[in-house]
N, C-alpha and C positions, 0 to 999 in steps of 0.2 A: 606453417610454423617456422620459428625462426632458424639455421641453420646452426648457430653458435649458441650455448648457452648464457644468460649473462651472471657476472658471478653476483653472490648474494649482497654485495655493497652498491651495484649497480640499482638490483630490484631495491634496496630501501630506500635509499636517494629516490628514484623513482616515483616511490612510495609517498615519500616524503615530499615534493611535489607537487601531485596529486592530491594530497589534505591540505598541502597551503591555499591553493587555487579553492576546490572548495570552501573552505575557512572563509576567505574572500569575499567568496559569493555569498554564504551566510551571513556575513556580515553586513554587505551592501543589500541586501534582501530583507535583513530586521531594520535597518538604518531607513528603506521604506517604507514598511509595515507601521513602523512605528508613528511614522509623520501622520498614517490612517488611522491610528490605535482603536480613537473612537470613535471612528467609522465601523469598525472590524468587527467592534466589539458589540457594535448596535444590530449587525447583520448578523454575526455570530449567535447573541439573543432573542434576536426577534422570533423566532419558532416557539421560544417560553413563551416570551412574555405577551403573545399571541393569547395564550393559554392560563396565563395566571389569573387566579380569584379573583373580584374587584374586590379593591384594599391590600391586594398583596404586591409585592414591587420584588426583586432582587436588591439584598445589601450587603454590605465588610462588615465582618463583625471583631477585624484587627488591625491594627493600624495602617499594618505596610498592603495589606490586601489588595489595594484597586490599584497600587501601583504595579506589585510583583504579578497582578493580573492581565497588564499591558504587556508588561514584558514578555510574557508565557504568549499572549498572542501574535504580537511582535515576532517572536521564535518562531512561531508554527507559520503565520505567514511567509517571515524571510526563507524556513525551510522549503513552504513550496514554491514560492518563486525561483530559489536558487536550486532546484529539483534539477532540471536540465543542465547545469553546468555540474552540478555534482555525477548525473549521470554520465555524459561525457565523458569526466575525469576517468569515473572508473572503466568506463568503454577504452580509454586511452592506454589504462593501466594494464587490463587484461589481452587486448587487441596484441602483443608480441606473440601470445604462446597462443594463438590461436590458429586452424588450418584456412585458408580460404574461404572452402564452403560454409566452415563456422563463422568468419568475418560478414558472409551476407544475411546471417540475420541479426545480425546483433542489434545495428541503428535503426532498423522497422522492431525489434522487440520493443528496444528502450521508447521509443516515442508512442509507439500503442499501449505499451505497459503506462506510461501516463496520461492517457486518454482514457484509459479504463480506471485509473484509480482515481482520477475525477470524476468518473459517472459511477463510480459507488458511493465516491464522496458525495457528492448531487443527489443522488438516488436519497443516501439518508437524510440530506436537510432535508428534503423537499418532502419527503414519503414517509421515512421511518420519525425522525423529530414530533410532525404536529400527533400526529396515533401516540406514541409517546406520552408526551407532557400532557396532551390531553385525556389521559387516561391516569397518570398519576396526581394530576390535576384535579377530577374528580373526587379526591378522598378529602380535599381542605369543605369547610364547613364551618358552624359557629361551635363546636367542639377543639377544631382543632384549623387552626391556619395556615397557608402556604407563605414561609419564608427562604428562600433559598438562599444561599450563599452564591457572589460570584465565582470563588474558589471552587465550591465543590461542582458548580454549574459549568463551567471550564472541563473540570478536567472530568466530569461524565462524556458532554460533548463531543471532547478532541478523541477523547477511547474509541465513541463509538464512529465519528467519522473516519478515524486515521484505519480501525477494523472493517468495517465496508470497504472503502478505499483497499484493502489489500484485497480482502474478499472476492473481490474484481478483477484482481489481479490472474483468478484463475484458470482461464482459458488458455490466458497467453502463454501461462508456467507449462499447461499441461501440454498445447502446439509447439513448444518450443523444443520439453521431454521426447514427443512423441515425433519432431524430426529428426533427434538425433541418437533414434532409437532407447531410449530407455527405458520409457513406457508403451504399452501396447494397448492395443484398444478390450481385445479377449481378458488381457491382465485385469484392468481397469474394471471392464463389465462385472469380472468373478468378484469384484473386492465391495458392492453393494452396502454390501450390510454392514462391515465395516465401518464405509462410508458414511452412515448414518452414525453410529458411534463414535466418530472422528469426529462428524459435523457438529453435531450436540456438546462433543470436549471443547471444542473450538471453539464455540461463542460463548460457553462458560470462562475461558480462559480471555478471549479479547472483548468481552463487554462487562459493564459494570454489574454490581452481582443483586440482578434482577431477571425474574423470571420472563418478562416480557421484551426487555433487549433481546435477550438471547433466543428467544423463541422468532423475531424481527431478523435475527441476521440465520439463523440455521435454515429459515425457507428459503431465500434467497442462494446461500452456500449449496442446498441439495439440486435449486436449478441450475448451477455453474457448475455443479457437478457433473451432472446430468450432460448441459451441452458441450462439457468439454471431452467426455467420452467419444460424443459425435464426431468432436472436431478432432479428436486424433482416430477416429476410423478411419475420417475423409482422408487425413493429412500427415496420421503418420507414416511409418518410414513402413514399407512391406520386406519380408522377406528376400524377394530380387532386390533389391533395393540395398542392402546392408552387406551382403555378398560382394556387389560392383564399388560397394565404397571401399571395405575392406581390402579391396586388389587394387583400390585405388591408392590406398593409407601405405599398404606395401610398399607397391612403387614409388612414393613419393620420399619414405625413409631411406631406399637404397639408393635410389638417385642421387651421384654426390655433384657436390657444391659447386653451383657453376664459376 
């Protein structure tokens, strides 16, 4: 950690920064996405339109619609591309008030935390999408037909991708907790049932409000739950363990400045 504190005009400048630099990159990252738009958009849809009724297609049913729908992909695109300069940033940001030992995980978190929230992103095109559409796909019929909207086809999508995608994230959150003691593996194990009660609020709250979303992401959350318990058995901090840091943290506050 740092030895001087910096005063609070330092940290916002800092701050400040930090969100130009990102801004940046979001912008050179939609400024991409964009020249792809409908590329993006054909990839983005194709798990429907795999699935839609013959005679059904995806349409606007407002004027500005297919344009403000490039741009909304545009966005999500340049966000993931500029993901790693955004993470950076804020590794940059926090990296002063941090000890050492916290400084070595930081840059193996940030780059696995985006490797996982690509293979849950993956996970649902690939997996959860076609089960999906093709399941609500089944209800069109000569009673009633399948018209989707790009708009609302969009932003079901990006929900349940961007919620996987974090969903994924949980291994690494709870390796991370359980290095630097927070969470315990006996804690973790007692809290079960809970867990189930969390898992279930949780897909009600990050997918769209269907019962089979949300049933698609809470089996996947109870096995990341599951393995992250393991993974802070192996990996969290043990008792010896928090004792020698502790007289570590000591000594390293009285120690004065060289």
């Amino acid at each position: 950690m740092t030895d001087q504190k910096m005063p609070l005009t330092a940290h916002l400048e800092e701050l400040r920064k930090r969100l130009i630099y990102s801004f940046i990159a979001l912008g050179i990252g939609f400024g991409i996405s964009y020249g792809f738009k409908e590329k993006l958009f054909f990839f983005l849809s194709k798990p429907l339109e795999a699935n839609l009724p013959e005679g059904s297609t995806l349409q606007y049913i407002s004027i500005p619609e297919a344009f403000l729908t490039y741009l909304k992909i545009s966005l999500f695109g340049g966000l993931i591309l500029a993901m790693p300069v955004i993470l950076y940033q804020v590794w940059r940001f926090v990296a002063p008030g941090l000890y050492e030992r916290e400084k070595r995980y930081m840059i193996p978190f940030v780059l696995v935390s985006m490797l996982f929230f690509l293979g849950g992103a993956s996970f649902c095109y690939y997996i959860v999408f076609p089960f999906v559409f093709r399941f609500f796909m089944s209800f069109s019929g000569e009673a009633i037909q399948a018209m989707p909207t790009i708009r609302q086809y969009l932003s079901f999508a990006t929900r349940l991708l961007v919620a996987f995608g974090l969903v994924f994230e949980m291994p690494i959150f709870f390796f991370f907790l359980g290095r630097i003691g927070l969470v315990s593996y006996q804690g973790l194990a007692r809290q079960r049932r809970m867990a189930v009660v969390l898992v279930f609020l949780g897909g009600a709250l990050l997918t769209p409000p269907d019962v089979v979303s949300q049933l698609m992401l809470a089996g996947p959350l109870m096995i990341l739950f599951e393995l992250s318990i393991q993974i802070v058995r192996i990996t969290g901090k043990k008792r010896s363990e928090e004792s020698v840091q502790e007289e570590g943290d000591e000594t390293e506050e009285e120690a004065p400045a060289g």
